[in-house]
KEVO-946248 format. One record per residue (C-alpha): residue number from 1; x, y, z. Coordinates in nm, 3 decimals. Layout:
<atoms>
+-----+---------+---------+---------+
|   n |    east |   north |      up |
+-----+---------+---------+---------+
| NUM |       X |       Y |       Z |
...
+-----+---------+---------+---------+
</atoms>
This chain:
<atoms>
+-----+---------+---------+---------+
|   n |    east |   north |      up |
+-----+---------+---------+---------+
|   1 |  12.011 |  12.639 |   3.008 |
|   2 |  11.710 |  12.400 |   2.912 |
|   3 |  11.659 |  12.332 |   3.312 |
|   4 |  11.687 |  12.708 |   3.407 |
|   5 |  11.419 |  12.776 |   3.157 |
|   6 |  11.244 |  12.530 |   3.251 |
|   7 |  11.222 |  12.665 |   3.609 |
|   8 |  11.112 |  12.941 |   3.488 |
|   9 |  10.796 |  12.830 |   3.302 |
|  10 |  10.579 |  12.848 |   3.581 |
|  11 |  10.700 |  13.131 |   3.784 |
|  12 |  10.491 |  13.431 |   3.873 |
|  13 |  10.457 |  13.658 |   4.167 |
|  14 |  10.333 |  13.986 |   4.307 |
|  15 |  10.523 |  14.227 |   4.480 |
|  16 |  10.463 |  14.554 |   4.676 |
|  17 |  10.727 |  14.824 |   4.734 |
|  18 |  10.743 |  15.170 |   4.903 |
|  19 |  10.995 |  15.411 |   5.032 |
|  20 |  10.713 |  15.707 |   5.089 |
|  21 |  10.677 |  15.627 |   5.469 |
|  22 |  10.798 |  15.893 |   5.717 |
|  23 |  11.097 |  15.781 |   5.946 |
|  24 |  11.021 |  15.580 |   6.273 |
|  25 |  11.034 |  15.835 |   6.487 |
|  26 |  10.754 |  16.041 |   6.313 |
|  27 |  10.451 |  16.034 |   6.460 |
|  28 |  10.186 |  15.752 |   6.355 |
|  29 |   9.881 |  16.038 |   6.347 |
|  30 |  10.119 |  16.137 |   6.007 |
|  31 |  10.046 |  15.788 |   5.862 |
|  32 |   9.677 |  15.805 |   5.947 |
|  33 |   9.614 |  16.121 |   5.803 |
|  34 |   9.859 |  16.051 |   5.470 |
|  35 |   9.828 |  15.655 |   5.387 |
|  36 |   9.540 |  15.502 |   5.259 |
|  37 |   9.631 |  15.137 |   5.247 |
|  38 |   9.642 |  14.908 |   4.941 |
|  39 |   9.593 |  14.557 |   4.846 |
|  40 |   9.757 |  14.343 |   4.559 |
|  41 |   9.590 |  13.991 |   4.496 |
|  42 |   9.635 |  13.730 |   4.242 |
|  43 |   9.473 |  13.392 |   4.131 |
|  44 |   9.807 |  13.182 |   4.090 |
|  45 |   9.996 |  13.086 |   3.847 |
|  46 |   9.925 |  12.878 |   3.519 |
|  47 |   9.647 |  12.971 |   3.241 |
|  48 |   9.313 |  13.147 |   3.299 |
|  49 |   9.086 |  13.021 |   3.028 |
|  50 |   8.842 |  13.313 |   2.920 |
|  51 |   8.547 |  13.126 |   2.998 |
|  52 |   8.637 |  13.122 |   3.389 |
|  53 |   8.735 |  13.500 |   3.355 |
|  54 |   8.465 |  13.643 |   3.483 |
|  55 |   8.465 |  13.419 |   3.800 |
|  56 |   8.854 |  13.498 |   3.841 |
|  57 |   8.796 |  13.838 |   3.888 |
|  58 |   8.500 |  13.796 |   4.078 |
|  59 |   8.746 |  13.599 |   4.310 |
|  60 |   8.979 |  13.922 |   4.298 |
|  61 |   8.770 |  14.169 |   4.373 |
|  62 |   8.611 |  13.979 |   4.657 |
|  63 |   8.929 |  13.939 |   4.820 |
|  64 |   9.071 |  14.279 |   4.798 |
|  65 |   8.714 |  14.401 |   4.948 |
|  66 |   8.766 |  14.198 |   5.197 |
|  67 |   9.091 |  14.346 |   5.311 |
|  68 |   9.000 |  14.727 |   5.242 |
|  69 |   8.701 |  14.666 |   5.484 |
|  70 |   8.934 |  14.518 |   5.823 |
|  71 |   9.217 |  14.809 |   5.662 |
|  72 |   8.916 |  15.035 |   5.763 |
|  73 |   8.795 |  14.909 |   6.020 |
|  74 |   9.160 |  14.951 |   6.186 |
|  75 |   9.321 |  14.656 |   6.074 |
|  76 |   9.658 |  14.571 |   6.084 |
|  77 |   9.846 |  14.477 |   5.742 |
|  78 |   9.883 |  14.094 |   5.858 |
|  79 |   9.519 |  14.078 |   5.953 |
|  80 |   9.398 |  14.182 |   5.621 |
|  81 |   9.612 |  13.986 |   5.387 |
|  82 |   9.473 |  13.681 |   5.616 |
|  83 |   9.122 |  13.819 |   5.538 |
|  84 |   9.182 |  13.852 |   5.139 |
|  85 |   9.337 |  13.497 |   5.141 |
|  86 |   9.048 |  13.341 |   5.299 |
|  87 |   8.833 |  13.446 |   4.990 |
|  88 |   9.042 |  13.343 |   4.775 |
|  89 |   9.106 |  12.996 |   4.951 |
|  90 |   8.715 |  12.990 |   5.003 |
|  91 |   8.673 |  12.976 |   4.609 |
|  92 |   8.596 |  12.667 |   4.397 |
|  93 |   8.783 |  12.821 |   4.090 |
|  94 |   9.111 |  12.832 |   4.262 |
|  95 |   9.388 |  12.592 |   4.347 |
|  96 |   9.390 |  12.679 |   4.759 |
|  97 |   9.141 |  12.590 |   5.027 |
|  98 |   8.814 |  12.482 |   4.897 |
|  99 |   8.876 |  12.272 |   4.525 |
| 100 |   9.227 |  12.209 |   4.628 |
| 101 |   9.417 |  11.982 |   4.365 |
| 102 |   9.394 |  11.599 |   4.444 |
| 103 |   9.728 |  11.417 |   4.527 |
| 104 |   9.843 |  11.070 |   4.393 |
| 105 |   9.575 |  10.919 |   4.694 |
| 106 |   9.273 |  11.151 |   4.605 |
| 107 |   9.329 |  11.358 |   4.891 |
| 108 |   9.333 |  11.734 |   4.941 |
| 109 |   9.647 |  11.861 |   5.149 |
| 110 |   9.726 |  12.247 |   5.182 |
| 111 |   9.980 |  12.450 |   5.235 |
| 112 |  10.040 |  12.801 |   5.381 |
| 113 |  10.179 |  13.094 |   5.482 |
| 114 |  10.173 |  13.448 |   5.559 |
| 115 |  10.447 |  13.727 |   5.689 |
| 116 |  10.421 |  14.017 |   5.895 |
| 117 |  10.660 |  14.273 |   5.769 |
| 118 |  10.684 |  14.472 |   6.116 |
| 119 |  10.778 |  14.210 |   6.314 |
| 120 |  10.940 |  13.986 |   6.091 |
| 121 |  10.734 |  13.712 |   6.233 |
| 122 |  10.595 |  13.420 |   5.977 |
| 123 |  10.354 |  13.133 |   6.043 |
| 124 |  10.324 |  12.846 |   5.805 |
| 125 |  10.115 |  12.516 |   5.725 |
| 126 |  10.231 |  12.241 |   5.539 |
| 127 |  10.087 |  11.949 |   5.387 |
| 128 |   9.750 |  12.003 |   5.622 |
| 129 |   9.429 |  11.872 |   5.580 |
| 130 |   9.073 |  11.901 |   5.709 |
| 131 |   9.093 |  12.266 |   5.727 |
| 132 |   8.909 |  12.495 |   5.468 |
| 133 |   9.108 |  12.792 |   5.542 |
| 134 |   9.495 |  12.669 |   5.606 |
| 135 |   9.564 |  13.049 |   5.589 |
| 136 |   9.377 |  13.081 |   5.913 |
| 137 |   9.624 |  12.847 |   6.062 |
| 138 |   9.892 |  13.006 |   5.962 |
| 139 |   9.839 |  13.345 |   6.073 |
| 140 |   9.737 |  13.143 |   6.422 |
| 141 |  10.080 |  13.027 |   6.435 |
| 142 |  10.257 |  13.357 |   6.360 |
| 143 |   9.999 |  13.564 |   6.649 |
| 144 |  10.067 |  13.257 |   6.882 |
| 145 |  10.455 |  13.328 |   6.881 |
| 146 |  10.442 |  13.679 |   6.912 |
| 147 |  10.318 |  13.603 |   7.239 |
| 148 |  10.615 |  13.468 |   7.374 |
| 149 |  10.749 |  13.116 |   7.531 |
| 150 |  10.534 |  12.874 |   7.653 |
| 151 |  10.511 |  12.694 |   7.984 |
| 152 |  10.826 |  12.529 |   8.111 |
| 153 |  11.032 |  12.759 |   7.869 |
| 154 |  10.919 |  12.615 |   7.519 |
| 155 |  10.948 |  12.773 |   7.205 |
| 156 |  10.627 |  12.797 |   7.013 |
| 157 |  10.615 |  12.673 |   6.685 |
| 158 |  10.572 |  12.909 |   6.342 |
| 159 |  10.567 |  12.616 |   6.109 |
| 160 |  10.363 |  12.285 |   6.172 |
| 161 |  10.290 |  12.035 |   5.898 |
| 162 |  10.047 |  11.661 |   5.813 |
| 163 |   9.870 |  11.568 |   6.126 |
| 164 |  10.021 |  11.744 |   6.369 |
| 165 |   9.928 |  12.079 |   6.221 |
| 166 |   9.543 |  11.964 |   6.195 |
| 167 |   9.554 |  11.902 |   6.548 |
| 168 |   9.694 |  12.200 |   6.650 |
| 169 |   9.467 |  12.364 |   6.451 |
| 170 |   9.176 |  12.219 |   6.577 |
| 171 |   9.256 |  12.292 |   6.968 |
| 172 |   9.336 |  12.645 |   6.902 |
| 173 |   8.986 |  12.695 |   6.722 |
| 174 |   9.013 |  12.677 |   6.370 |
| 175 |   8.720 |  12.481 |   6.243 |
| 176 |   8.747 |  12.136 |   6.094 |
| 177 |   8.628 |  12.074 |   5.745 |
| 178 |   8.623 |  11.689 |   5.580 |
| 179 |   8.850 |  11.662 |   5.301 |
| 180 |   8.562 |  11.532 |   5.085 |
| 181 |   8.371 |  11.846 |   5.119 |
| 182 |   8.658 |  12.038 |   5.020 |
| 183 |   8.693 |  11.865 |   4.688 |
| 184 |   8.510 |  12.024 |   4.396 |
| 185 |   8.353 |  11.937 |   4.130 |
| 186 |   8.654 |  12.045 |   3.896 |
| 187 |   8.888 |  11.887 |   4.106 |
| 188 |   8.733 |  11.574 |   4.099 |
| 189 |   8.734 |  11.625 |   3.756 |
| 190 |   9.107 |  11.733 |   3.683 |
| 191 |   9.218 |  11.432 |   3.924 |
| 192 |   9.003 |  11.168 |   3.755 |
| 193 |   9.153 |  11.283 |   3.407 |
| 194 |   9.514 |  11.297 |   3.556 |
| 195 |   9.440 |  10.971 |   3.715 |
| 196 |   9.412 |  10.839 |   3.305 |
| 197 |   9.728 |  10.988 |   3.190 |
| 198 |   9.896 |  10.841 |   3.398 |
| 199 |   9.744 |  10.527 |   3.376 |
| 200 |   9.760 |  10.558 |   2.991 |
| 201 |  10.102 |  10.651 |   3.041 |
| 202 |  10.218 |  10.350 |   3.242 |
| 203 |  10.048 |  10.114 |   2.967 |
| 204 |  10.255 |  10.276 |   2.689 |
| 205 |  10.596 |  10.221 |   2.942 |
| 206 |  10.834 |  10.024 |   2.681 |
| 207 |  11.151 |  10.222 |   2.771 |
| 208 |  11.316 |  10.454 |   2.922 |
| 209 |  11.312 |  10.733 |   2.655 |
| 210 |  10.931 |  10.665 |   2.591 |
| 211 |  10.836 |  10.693 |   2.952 |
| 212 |  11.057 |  11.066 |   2.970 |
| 213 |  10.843 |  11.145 |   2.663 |
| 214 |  10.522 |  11.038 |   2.779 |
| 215 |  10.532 |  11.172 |   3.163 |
| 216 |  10.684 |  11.513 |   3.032 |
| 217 |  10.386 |  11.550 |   2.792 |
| 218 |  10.142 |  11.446 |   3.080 |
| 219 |  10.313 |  11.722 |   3.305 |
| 220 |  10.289 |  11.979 |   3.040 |
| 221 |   9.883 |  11.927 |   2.969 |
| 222 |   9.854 |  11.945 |   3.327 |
| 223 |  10.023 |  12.258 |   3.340 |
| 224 |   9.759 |  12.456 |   3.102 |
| 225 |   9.452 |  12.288 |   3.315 |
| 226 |   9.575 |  12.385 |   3.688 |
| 227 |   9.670 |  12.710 |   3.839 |
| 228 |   9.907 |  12.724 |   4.198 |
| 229 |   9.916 |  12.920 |   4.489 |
| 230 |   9.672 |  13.225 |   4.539 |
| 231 |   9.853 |  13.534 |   4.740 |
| 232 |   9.834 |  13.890 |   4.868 |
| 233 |  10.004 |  14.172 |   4.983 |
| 234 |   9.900 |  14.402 |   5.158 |
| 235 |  10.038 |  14.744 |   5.305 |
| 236 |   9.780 |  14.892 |   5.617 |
| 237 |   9.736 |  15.268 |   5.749 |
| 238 |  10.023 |  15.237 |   5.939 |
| 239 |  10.237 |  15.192 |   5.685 |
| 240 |  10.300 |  14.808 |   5.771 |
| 241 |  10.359 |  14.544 |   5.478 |
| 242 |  10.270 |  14.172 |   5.506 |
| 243 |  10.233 |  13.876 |   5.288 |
| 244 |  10.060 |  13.524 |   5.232 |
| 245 |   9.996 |  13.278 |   5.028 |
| 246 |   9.796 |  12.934 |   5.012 |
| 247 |   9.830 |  12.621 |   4.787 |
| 248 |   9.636 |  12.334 |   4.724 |
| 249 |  10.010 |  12.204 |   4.555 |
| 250 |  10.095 |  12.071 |   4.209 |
| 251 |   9.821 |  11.812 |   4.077 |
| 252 |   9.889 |  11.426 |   4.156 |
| 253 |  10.166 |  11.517 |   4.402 |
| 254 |  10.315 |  11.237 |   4.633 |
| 255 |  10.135 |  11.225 |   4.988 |
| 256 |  10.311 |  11.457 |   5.214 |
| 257 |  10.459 |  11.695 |   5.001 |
| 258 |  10.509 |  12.051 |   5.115 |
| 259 |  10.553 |  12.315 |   4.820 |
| 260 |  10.704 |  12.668 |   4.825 |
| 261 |  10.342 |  12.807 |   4.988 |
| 262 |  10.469 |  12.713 |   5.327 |
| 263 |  10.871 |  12.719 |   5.302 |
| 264 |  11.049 |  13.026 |   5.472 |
| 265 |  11.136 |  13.327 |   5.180 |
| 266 |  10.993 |  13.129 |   4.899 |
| 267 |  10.614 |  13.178 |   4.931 |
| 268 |  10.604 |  13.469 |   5.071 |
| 269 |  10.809 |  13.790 |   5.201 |
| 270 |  10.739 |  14.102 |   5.394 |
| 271 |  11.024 |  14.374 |   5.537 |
| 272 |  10.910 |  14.683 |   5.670 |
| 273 |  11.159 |  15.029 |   5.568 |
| 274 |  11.431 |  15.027 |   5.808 |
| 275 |  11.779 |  15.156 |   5.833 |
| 276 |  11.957 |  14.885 |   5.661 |
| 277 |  11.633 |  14.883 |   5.359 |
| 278 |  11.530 |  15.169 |   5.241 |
| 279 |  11.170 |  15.021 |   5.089 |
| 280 |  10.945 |  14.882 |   5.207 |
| 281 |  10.861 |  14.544 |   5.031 |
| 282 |  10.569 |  14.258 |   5.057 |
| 283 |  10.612 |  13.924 |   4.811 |
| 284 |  10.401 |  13.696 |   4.734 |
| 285 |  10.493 |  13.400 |   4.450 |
| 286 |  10.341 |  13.130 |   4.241 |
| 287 |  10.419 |  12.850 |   4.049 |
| 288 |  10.661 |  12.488 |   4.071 |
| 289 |  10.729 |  12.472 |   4.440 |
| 290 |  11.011 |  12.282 |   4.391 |
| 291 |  11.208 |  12.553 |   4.159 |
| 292 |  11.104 |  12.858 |   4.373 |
| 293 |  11.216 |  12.642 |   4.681 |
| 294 |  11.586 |  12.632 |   4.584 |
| 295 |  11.592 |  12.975 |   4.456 |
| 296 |  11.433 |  13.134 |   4.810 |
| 297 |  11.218 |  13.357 |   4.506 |
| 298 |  11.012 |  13.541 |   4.772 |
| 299 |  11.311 |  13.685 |   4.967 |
| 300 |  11.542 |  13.752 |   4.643 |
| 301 |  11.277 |  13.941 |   4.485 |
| 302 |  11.258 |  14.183 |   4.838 |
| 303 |  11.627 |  14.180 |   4.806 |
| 304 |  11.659 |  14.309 |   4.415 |
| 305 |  11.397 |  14.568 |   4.480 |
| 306 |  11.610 |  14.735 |   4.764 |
| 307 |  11.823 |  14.872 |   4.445 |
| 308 |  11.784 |  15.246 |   4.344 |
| 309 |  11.703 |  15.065 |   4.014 |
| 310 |  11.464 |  14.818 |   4.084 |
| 311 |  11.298 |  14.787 |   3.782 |
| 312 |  11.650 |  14.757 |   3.577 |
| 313 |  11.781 |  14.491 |   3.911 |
| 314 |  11.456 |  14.281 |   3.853 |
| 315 |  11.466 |  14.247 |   3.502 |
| 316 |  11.870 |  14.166 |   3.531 |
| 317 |  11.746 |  13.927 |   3.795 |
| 318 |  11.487 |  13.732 |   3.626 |
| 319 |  11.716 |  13.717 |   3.343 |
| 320 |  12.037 |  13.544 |   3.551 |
| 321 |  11.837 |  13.363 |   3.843 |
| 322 |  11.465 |  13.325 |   3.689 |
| 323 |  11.276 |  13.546 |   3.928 |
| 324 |  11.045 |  13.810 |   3.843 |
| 325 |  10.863 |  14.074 |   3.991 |
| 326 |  10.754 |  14.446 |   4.039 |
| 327 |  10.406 |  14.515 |   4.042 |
| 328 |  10.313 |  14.153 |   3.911 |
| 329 |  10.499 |  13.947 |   3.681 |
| 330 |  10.481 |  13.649 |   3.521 |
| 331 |  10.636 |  13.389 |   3.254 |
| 332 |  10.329 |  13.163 |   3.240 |
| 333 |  10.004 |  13.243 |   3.019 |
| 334 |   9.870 |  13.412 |   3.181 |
| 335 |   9.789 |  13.551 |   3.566 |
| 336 |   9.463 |  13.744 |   3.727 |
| 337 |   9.492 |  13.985 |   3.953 |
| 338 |   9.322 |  14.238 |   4.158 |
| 339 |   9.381 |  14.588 |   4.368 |
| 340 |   9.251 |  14.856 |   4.591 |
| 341 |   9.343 |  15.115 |   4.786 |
| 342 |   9.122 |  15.239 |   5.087 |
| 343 |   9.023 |  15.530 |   4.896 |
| 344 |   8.900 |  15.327 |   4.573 |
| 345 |   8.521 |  15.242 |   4.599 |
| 346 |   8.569 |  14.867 |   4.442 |
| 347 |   8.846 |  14.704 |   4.299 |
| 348 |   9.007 |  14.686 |   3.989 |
| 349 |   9.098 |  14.373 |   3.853 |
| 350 |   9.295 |  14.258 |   3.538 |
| 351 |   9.420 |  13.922 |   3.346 |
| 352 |   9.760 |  13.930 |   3.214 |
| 353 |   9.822 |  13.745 |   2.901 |
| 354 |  10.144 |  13.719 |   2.715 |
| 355 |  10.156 |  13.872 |   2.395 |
| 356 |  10.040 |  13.654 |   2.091 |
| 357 |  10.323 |  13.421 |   1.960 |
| 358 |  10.532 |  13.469 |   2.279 |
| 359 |  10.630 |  13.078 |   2.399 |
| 360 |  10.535 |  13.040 |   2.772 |
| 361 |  10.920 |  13.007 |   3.008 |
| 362 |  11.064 |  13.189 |   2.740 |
| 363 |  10.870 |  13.470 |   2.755 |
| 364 |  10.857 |  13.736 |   3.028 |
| 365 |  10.517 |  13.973 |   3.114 |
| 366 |  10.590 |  14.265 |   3.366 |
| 367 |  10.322 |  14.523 |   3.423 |
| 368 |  10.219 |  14.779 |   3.693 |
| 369 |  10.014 |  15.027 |   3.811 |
| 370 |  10.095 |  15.335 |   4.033 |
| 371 |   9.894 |  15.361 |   4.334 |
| 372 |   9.994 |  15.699 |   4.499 |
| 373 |   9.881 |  15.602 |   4.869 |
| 374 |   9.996 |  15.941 |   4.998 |
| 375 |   9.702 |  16.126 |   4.760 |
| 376 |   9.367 |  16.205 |   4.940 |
| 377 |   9.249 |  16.226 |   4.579 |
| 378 |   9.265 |  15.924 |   4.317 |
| 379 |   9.488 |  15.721 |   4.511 |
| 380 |   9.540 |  15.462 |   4.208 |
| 381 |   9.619 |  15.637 |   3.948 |
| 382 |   9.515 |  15.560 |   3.585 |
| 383 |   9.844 |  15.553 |   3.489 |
| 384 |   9.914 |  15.184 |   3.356 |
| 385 |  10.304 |  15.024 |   3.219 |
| 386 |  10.360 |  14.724 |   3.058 |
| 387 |  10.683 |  14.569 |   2.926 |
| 388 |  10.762 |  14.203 |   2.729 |
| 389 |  11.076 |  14.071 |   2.689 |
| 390 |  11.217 |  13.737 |   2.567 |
| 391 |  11.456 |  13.528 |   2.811 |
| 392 |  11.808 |  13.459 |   2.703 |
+-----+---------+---------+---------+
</atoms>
């Protein structure tokens, strides 16, 4: 039990689901004229200290602006969730893009990914660096496969990672961006502090038990001064979902590492309503890569909301395989997020906290809010749910 809760302590995600959209053969001009398109964003996982509030939700509301304009403007579901993560990537207060965590060598690698619920087609990143926007990469990727083989009969690729990704990158257009100008002035920061625990940590090495001790104490203060992967979903006029998510990765990782960001059904999910699924469902996660990697969190989340009970099927979920979702969940401190529909004239944005004298992985925060994208008038409701619970 004390590693499943463990697993669990920095777990959060976002999640979008629908059943409202008229069968496929209906005619799109009924979407048009009925859907409004929405946007779900959030910060990552981890604590959001009430100083930096205010620049959190800045971050939020930026990014779901950002998609309600290209949902507007005609957009696609995929396109927009690519245009809300590059805002959130392009902030210095978040762990994805620009002020990426430092690894072990001082350097700034990304991951990334992003899902097209339509098509089923994904694109992902992993481990890249040099690129400001790795979320621009990915969604690269995924439109660059939808266009078929390439010459000779090859099969293009959806997931690159380390060098090779850069350079693909760079000769499909994606700008270049030195590693050093990604770095912030909080990164630097967090890594130079890091850098002394574990330095401090090595000194005080005199066995086995004491170095446990000291490098599970290190982890945990690390824990309440980072936050993990930023992500969207998104769902456009059409009635499309789609997902992604960007990571700068866990502080002091090794070189090379590739986190749950950029891994198939654990960063990110997106399934559009079809005969086998009766909702529609978008996914996007946050937290220990390495947990939400062997659990495939993104996808099982999609899965347990296909239930006629989702809410009841998530919370059983969460409770026997440590995944949570509906609107946005989260076991951590805390997590900021941010939505609009088409219809709203700026965003809302809010910062989930767990209730006073809850303990963080034992605790569980589930809230909601009902967006009623079918509505020509007030579109996201007022109407506001939230439930705590205590893990087993």
């Amino acid at each position: 039990m004390e590693s499943l809760q463990n697993s669990a302590e920095e777990q959060q995600y976002t999640l979008y689901k629908d059943n409202s959209w008229p069968n496929k053969q209906e005619s799109t001009n009924h979407y048009k004229s009925g859907v409004g398109g929405f946007v779900l964003v959030h910060a990552g996982a981890g604590y959001h200290s009430e100083s930096k509030a205010k620049e959190y939700r800045h971050a939020c509301k930026r990014a779901c602006q950002q998609a309600v304009d290209q949902l507007k403007a005609g957009a696609l579901a995929v396109e927009a969730v690519a245009a809300a993560l590059v805002e959130l990537e392009d902030s210095p207060f978040t762990n994805a893009g620009m002020g990426s965590n430092l690894n072990l060598s001082g350097e700034i690698e990304c991951d990334a990914s992003i899902m097209d619920g339509k098509s089923l087609h994904y694109g992902a990143v992993g481990a890249i660096s040099g690129i400001k926007n790795p979320v621009l990469v990915a969604h690269r990727l995924l439109s660059e496969a939808q266009k078929g083989k390439l010459s000779a009969g090859r099969i293009p690729p959806c997931f690159l990672v380390g060098r090779g990704a850069h350079d693909w990158a760079i000769s499909h257009g994606v700008p270049p961006c030195p590693s050093e100008k990604m770095a912030t002035k909080f990164s630097l920061s967090a890594y130079k502090r890091n850098k002394r625990k574990m330095e401090l940590a090595e000194k005080m090495d005199t066995g086995h038990n004491q170095t446990k001790k000291s490098r599970q104490s290190s982890g945990n203060e690390n824990g309440l001064e980072c936050l993990d992967t930023v992500g969207a979903v998104v769902v456009d006029l059409q009635g499309n979902v789609a997902a992604a998510v960007s990571s700068g990765g866990l502080a002091m990782k090794h070189p090379g590492r590739v986190g749950q960001a950029a891994h198939y059904g654990c960063g990110c999910w997106a399934e559009n309503a079809c005969n086998m699924n009766p909702y529609s469902t978008a996914v996007s996660t946050s937290g220990c890569g390495e947990h939400l990697i062997r659990t495939m969190l993104a996808r099982e989340c999609s899965a347990s909301m296909q239930s006629e009970d989702a809410h009841q099927a998530l919370l059983e979920a969460m409770q026997n395989k440590f995944i949570m979702e509906f609107l946005w969940s989260h076991t951590t401190e805390s997590m900021c997020v941010g939505y609009m529909s088409a219809q709203d004239s700026k965003a809302k944005t809010h910062i989930s906290r767990l209730p006073p004298g809850t303990v963080p992985g034992r605790s569980l925060a589930i809230e909601g809010g009902v967006c009623r994208l079918m509505s020509t008038a007030s579109p996201c409701a007022n109407e506001f749910f939230t439930l705590s619970t205590t893990l087993a």
